[in-house]
C-alpha positions as CSV (number, residue, x, y, z in Angstrom):
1,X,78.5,11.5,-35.9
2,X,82.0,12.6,-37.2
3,X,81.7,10.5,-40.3
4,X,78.0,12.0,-41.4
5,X,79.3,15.2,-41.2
6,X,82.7,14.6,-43.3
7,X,80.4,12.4,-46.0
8,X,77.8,15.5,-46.3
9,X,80.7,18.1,-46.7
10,X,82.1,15.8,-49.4
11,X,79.2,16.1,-51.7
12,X,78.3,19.6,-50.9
13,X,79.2,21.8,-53.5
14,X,81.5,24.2,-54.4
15,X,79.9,27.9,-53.5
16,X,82.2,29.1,-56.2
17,X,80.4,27.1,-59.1
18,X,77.1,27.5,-57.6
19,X,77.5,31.4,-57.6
20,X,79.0,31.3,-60.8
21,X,76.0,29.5,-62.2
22,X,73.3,31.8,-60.1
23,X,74.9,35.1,-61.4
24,X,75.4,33.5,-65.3
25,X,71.4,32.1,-65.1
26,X,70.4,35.8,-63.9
27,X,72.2,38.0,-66.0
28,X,72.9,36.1,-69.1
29,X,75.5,38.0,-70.2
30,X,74.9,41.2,-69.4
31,X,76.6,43.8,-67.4
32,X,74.9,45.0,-63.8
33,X,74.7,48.1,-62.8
34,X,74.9,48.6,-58.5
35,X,71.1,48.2,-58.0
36,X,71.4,44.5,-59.7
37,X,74.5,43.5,-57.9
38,X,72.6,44.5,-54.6
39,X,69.6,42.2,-55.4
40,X,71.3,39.3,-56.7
41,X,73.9,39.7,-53.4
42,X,71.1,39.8,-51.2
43,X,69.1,36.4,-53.1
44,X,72.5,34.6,-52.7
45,X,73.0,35.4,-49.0
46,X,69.3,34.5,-48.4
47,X,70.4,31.4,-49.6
48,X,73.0,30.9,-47.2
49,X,76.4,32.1,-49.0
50,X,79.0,34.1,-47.1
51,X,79.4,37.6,-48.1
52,X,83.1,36.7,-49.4
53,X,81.9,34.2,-51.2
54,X,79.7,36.1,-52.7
55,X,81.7,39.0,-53.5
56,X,84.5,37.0,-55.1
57,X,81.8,36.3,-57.7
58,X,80.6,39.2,-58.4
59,X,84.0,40.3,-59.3
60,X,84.7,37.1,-61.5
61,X,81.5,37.7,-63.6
62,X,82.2,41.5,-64.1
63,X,86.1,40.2,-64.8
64,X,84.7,37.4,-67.2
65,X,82.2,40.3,-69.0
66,X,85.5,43.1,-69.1
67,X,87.8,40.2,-70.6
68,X,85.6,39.4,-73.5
69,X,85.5,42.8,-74.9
């Protein structure tokens, strides 16, 4: 039913923050290089994330790491 489906996708939560966290919890900090961005892409779409999503937060970590130099 309609109502299920609009309650489930209420508490569901943001991709965004969930990436965020995944990337933050794996890397702690530290910058990537292309191999590690591969294998962390490919454990968050065997999760279920969309490759944009994805993608938008691998370019917010590496933004976040170049800002705080």
């Amino acid at each position: 039913p309609r109502q299920l489906w609009e309650e489930a996708l209420a508490q569901a939560e943001d991709p965004a923050a969930a990436i965020d966290r995944f990337l933050s919890r794996r890397w702690k900090g530290e910058r990537p290089d292309r191999k590690e961005c591969k294998r962390a892409a490919d454990a968050l779409a065997r999760r279920g994330y969309l490759w944009q999503d994805i993608s938008e937060g691998l370019t917010r970590y590496t933004q976040e790491l170049w800002d705080l130099e």
